[in-house]
C-alpha positions as CSV (number, residue, x, y, z in Angstrom):
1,X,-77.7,58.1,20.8
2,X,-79.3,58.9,17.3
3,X,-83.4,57.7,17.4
4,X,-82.9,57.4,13.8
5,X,-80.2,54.7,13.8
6,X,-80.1,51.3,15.3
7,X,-79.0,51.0,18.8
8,X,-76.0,48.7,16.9
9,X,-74.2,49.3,13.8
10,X,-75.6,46.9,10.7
11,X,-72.6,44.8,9.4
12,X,-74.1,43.5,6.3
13,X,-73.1,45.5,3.3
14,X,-75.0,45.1,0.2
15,X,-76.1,48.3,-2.0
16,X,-79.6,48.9,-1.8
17,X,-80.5,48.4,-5.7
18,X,-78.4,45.1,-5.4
19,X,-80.3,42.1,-7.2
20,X,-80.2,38.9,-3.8
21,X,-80.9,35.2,-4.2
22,X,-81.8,34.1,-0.8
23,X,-79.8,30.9,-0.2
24,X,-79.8,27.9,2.4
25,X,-77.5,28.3,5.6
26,X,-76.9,26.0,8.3
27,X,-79.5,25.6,10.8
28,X,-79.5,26.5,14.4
29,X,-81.2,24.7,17.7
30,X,-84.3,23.8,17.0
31,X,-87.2,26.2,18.3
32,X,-90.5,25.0,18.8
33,X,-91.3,26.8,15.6
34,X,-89.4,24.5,13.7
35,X,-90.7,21.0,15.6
36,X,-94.3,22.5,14.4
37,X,-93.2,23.5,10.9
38,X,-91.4,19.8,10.2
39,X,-94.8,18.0,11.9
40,X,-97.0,20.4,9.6
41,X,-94.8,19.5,6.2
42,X,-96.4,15.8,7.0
43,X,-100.2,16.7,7.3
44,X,-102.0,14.6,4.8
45,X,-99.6,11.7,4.9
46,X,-100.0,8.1,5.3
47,X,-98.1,5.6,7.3
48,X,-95.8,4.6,4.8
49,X,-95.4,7.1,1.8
50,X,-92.6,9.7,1.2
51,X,-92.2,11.9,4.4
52,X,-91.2,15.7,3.6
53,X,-87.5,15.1,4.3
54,X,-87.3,12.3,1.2
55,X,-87.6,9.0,3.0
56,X,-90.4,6.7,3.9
57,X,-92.7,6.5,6.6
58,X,-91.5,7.6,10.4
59,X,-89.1,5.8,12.1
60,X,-90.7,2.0,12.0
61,X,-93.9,2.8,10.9
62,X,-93.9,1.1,7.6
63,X,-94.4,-2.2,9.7
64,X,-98.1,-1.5,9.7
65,X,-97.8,-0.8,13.7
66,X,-100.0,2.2,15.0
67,X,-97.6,4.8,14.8
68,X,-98.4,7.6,16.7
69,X,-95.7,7.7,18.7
70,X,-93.3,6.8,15.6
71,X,-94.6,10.0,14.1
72,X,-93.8,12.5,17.1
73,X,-90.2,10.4,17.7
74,X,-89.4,11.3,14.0
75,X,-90.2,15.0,14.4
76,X,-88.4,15.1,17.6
77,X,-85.2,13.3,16.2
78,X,-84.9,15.1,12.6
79,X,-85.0,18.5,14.7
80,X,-81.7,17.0,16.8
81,X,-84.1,16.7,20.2
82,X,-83.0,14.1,22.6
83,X,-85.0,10.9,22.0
84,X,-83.1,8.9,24.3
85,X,-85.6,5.8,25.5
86,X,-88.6,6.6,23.3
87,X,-90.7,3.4,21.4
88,X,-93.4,2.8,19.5
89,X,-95.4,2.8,22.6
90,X,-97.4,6.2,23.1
91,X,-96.6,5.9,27.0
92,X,-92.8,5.7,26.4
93,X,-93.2,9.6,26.0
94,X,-95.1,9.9,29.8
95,X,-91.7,7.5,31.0
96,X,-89.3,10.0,29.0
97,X,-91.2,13.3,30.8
98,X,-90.8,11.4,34.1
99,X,-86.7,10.2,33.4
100,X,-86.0,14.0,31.9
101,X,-87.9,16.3,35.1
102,X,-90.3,17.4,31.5
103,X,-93.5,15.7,32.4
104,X,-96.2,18.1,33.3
105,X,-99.1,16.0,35.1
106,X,-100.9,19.0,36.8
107,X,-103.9,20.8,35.5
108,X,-102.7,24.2,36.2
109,X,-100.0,23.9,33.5
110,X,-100.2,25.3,30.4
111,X,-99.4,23.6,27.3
112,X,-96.5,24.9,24.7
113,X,-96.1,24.1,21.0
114,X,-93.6,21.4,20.7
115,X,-94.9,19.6,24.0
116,X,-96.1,15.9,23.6
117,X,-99.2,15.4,25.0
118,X,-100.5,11.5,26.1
119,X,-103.6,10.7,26.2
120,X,-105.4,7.7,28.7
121,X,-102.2,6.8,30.1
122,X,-103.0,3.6,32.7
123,X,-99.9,4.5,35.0
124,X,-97.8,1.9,34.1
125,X,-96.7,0.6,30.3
126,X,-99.5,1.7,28.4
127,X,-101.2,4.5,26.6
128,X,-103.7,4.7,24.1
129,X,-102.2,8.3,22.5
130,X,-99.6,10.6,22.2
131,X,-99.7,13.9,19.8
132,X,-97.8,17.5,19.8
133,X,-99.0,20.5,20.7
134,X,-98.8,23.1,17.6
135,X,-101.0,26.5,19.4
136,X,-102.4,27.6,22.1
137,X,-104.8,30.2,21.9
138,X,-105.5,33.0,24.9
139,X,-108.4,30.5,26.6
140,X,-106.2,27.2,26.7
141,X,-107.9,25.7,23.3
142,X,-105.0,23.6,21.9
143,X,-104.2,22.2,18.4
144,X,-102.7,19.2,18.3
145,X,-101.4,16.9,15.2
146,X,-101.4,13.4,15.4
147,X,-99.6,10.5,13.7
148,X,-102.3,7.6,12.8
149,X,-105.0,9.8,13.3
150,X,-108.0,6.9,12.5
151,X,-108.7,3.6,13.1
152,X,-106.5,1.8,11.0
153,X,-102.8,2.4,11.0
154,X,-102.8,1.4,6.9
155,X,-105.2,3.8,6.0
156,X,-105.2,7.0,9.2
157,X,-103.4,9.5,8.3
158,X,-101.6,12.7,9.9
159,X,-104.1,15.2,10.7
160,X,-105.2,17.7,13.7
161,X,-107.8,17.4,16.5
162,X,-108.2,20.1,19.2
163,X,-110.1,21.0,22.8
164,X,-109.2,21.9,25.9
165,X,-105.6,22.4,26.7
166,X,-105.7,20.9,30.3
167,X,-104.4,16.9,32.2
168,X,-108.2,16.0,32.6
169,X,-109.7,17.6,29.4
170,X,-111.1,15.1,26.4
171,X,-109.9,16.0,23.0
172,X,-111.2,13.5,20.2
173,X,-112.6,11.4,23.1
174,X,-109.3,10.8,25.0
175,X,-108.4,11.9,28.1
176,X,-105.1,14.0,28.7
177,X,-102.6,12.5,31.0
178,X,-99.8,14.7,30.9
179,X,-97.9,17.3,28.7
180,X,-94.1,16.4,27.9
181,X,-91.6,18.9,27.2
182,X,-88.7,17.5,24.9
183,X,-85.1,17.5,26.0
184,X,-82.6,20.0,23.4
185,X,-86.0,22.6,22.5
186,X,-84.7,26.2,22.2
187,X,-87.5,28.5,22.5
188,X,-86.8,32.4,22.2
189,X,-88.4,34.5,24.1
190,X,-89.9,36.3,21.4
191,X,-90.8,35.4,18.2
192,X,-89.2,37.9,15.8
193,X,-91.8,38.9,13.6
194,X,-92.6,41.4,10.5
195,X,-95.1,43.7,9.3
196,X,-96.0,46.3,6.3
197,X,-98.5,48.9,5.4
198,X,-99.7,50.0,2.8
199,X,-97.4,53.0,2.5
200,X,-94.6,50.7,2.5
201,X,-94.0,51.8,6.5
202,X,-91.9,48.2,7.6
203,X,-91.7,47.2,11.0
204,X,-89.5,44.5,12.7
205,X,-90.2,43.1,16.3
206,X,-86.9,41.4,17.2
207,X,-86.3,38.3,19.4
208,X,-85.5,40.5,22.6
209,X,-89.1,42.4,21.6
210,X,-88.0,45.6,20.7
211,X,-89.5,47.3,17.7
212,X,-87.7,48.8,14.3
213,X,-89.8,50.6,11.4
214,X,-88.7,52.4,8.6
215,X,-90.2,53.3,4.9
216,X,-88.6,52.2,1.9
217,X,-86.5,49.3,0.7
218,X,-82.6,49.7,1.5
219,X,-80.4,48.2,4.5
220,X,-80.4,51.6,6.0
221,X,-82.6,54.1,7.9
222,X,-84.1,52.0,10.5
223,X,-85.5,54.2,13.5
224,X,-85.6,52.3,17.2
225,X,-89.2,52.7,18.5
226,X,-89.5,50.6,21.8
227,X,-87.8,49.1,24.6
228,X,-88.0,45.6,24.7
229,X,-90.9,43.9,25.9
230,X,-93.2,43.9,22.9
231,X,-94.6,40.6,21.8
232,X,-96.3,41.5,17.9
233,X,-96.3,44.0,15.5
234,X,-99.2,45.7,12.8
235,X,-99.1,48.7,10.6
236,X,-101.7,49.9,7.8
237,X,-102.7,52.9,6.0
238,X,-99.8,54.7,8.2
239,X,-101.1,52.9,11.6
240,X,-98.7,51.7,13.9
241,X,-99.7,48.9,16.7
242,X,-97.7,46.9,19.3
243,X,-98.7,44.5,21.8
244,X,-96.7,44.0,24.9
245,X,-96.4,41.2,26.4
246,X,-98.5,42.1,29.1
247,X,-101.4,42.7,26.7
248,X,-101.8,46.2,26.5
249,X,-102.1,48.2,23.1
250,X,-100.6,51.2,22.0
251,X,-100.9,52.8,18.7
252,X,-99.1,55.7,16.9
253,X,-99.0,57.3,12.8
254,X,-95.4,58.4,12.8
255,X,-92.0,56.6,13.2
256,X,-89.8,57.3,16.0
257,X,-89.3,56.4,19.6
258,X,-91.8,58.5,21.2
259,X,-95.7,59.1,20.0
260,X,-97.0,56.1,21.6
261,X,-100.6,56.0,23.0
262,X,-101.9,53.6,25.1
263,X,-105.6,52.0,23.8
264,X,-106.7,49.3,26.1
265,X,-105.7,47.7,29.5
266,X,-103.4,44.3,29.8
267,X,-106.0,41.9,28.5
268,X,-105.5,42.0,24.6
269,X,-103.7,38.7,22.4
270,X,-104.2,40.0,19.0
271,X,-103.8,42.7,16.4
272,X,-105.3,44.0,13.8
273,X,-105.3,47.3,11.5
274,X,-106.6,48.4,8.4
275,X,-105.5,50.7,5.4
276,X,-108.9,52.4,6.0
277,X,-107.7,52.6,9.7
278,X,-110.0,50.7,11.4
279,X,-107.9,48.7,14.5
280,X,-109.0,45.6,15.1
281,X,-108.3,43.5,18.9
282,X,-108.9,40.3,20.2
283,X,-109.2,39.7,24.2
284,X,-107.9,37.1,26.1
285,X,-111.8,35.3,26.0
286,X,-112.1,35.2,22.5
287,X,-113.7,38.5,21.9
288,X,-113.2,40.5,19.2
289,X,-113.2,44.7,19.6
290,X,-113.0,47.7,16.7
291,X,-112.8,50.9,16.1
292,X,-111.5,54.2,14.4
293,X,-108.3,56.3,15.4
294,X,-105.4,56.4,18.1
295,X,-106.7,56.8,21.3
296,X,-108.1,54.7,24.8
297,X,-112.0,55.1,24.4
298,X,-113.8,54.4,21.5
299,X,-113.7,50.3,21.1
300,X,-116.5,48.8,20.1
301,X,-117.6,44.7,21.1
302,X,-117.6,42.6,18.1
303,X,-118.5,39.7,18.7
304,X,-119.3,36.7,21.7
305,X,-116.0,35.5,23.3
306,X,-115.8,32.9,20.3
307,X,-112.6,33.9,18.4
308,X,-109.5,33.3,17.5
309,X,-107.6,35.1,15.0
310,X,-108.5,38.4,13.3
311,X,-107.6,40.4,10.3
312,X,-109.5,43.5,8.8
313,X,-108.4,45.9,5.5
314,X,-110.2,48.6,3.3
315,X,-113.2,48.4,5.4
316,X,-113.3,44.3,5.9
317,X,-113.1,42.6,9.0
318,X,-112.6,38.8,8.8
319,X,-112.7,36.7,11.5
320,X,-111.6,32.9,11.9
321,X,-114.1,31.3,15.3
322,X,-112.3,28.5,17.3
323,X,-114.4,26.0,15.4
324,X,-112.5,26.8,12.4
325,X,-114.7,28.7,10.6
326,X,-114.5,31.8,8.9
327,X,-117.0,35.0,9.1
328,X,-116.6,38.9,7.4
329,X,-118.4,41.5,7.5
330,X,-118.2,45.4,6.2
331,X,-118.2,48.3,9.3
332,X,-118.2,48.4,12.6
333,X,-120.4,46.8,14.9
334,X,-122.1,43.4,17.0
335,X,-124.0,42.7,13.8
336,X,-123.7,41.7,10.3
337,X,-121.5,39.0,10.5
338,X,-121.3,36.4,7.3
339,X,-120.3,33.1,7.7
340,X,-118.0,32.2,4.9
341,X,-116.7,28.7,5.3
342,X,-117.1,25.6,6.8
343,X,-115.1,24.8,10.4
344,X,-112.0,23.9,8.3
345,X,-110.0,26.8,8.4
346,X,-106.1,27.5,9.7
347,X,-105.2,31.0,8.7
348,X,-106.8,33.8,7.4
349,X,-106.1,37.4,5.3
350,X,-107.7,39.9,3.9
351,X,-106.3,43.0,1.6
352,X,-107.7,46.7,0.9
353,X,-108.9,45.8,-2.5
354,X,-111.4,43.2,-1.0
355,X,-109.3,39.7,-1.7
356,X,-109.4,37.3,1.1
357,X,-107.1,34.6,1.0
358,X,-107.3,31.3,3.5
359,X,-105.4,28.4,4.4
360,X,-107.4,25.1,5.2
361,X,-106.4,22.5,7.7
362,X,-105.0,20.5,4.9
363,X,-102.5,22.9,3.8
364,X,-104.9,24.3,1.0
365,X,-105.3,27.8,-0.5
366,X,-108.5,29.3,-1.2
367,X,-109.0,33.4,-2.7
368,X,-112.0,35.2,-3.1
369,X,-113.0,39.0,-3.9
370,X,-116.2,40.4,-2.0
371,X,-118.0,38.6,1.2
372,X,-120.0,35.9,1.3
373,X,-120.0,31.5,1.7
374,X,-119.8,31.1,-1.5
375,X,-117.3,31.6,-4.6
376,X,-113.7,30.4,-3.2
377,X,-111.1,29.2,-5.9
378,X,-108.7,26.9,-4.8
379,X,-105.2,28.1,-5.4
380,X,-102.9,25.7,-4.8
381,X,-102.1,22.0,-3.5
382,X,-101.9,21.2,0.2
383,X,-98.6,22.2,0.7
384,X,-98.7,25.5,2.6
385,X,-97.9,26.9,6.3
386,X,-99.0,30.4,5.8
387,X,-100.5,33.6,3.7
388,X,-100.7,36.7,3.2
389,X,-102.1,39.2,0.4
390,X,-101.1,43.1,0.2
391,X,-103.7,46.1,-1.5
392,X,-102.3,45.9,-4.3
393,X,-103.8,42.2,-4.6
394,X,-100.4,41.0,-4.6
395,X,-100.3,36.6,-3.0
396,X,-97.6,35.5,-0.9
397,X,-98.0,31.8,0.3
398,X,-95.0,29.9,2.2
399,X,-94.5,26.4,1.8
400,X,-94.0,23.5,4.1
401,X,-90.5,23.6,3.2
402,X,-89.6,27.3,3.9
403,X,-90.3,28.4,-0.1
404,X,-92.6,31.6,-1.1
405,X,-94.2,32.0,-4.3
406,X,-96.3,35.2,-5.1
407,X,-98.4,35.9,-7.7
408,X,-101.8,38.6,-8.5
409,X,-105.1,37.9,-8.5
410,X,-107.6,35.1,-7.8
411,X,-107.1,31.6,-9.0
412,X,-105.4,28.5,-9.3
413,X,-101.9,28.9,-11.6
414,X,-99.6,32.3,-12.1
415,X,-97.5,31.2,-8.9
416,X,-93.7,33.0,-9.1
417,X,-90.9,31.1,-7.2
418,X,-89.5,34.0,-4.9
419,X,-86.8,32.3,-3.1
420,X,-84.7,29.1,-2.1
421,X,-86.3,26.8,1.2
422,X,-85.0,28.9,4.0
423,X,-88.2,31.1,4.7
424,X,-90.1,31.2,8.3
425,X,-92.2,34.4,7.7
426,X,-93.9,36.5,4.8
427,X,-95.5,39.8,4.4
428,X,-96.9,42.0,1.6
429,X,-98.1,45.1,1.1
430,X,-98.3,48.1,-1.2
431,X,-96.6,45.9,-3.3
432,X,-93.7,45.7,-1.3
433,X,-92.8,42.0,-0.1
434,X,-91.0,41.4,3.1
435,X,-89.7,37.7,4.1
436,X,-87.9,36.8,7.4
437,X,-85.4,34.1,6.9
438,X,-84.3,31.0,8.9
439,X,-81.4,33.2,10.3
440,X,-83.4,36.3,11.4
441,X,-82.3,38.1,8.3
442,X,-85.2,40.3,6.8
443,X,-85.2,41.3,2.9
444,X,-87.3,43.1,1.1
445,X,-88.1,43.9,-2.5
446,X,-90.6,46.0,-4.9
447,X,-92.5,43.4,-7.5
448,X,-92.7,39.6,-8.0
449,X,-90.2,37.2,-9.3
450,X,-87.1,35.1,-7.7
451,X,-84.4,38.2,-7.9
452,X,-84.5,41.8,-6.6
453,X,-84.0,41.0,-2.9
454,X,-82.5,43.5,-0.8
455,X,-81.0,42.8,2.3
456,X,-82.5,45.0,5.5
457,X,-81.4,43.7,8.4
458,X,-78.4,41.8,10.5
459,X,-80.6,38.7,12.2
460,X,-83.0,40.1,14.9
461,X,-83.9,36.2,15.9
């Protein structure tokens, strides 16, 4: 078979100049994605204000109870997971893992996003906690959002605390009893995922991990490049990367099937790569590698095993620590890191132009151009799940409820609506804007505003 066609034929048929409202479709099983994203939309919130879905409060939580477990049953049940037998009572999720065959007591388990996870259960009726897992990073640190996150159910809010991802481990001075898997959660295998460069190269990772790229915008012309088995995609300045799910690297410049050269061994859980070329990687400690060109040697250590997400164009490395806080630098090397933030930071992203954008704990937007702590505008309420920002300058931010808006240049108005609520993933670059929707379906299109998208892609969920 043809390298330069899909390994199916593409069903969808829509012209490739044709102008594409992206519009709401009926949902599917939940995903663990999806438990996150509906617990995220709720960050900020009190006990008895208007939840993200319209109503008030979270299941009886207006009663001025402490409602952690209120908060976790609501998630659960609005994403059509089985809630049979679950209370108010934080330890009715430890009973509900026991009843199911989901709780997870030993320490050699490690935690999922989606998972409930008790804390100072007594082994009988009570508990003082209970919160989700939303990530996991490569060393077991966990995030964790909690209803009634305070002292006072009336005033506490919805908000994150993290640590140690282990039955044993203390997190916000609480000991973990036990990780709960619910009952209905679909989780794929992978999570389909895209990417594009600066040349307008695209790249798809599909949910049985096998890669697509292609250039330009049109439904046609995508070239197969992998087998499955590949868990995240990055391309820049004509750059390809993949990661497979073992954690080895391999890097290419061209598209097509073969051309792929192996650059470290199986302990990488990141990827990074820059218009300027510069490939960025991120260990399975926390420690963050760099260097030049396609090949095995030539990698350079970073920084202490201290990481947790990395992002680098036109020369700038950024770096977000596990303490939340964010650090750049120009080149490559150990030194010459700048801190840029305090520990508050979710998500980060940097373009060739020198424009970082990122997302606070709250949900919060801040830009910049050019490194250093100081001179962040804030760009928009707390209201979104995630960035991204192309060399051209061009601003993509997703919502809480699945909405992107893009705009250019550094400050707080100038957002363009780009599409209905049914976004789970953005990407920019070149000024070309790629969005994954809710089914799996990828569009693409040149320029900001709400119409011009072009359909690419059957669903690769």
């Amino acid at each position: 078979m043809s390298r330069t066609v899909l390994k199916r034929m593409l069903t969808a048929v829509l012209a490739a100049t044709a102008a594409v409202t992206i519009v709401a479709t009926p949902a599917s099983a939940a995903t663990a994605q999806d438990v996150v994203g509906l617990a995220k939309a709720n960050l900020g919130k009190h006990y008895c204000e208007t939840n993200s879905l319209g109503t008030r409060g979270y299941e009886s939580s207006c009663s001025g109870e402490a409602w952690c477990a209120d908060f976790l049953k609501w998630v659960w049940r609005n994403e059509g997971l089985n809630v049979d037998g679950l209370s108010p009572a934080a330890s009715s999720f430890y009973q509900y893992g026991r009843r199911n065959g989901t709780l997870h007591a030993d320490a050699g388990y490690v935690p999922q996003p989606g998972d409930a996870v008790v804390f100072n259960f007594d082994g009988n009726d009570y508990a003082d906690h209970v919160g989700m897992v939303t990530t996991v990073d490569a060393d077991r640190r966990i995030q964790v959002i909690n209803g009634n996150f305070g002292d006072n159910p009336t005033t506490s809010t919805v908000a994150y605390s993290s640590g140690y991802g282990q039955v044993g481990a203390i997190i916000a001075g609480q000991r973990i009893s036990g990780f709960i898997t619910p009952v209905g959660l679909t989780t794929p295998a992978v999570s389909s995922s895209i990417a594009v460069g600066s040349d307008g190269l695209q790249m798809v990772l599909t949910g049985n991990g096998t890669v697509l790229a292609k250039k330009g915008v049109g439904l046609y012309g995508w070239t197969v490049e992998t087998d499955p088995g590949v868990q995240k995609v990055a391309t820049n300045g004509g750059v390809q990367m993949i990661l497979l799910k073992d954690g080895t690297v391999l890097a290419k410049n061209s598209v097509g099937l073969y051309g792929w050269t192996v650059e470290t061994d199986a302990v990488v859980s990141d990827i990074a790569v820059g218009s300027d070329g510069t490939q960025m990687i991120l260990d399975r400690s926390g420690t963050v590698s760099a260097k030049k060109g396609i090949g095995l040697y030539g990698w350079t250590a970073e920084t202490d095993a201290v990481v947790k997400q990395i992002a680098t164009d036109g020369g700038v490395q950024v770096i977000l620590d596990k303490s939340g806080t964010v650090l750049a630098k120009n080149g490559i090397g150990l030194y010459g890191w700048t801190v840029e933030s305090d520990a508050v930071v979710a998500d980060i992203a940097v373009a060739a132009d020198g424009t970082q954008m990122i997302l606070d704990n709250s949900g919060t937007v801040s830009a910049k151009n050019g490194i250093g702590l100081y001179g962040w505008t804030v760009e928009t309420d707390a209201v979104v799940s995630d960035i991204a920002v192309g060399s051209d300058g061009t601003q993509m931010i997703l919502d809480r409820t699945g909405t992107v808006s893009a705009k250019q240049g550094v400050g707080l108005y100038g957002w363009t609506v780009e599409t209905d609520a049914v976004v789970q993933k953005i990407a920019t670059n070149g000024g070309v804007q790629v969005v994954l929707d809710r089914n799996g379906t990828v569009l693409a299109k040149n320029g900001i505003g709400l119409y011009g998208w072009t359909v690419e892609s059957d669903p690769i969920a």
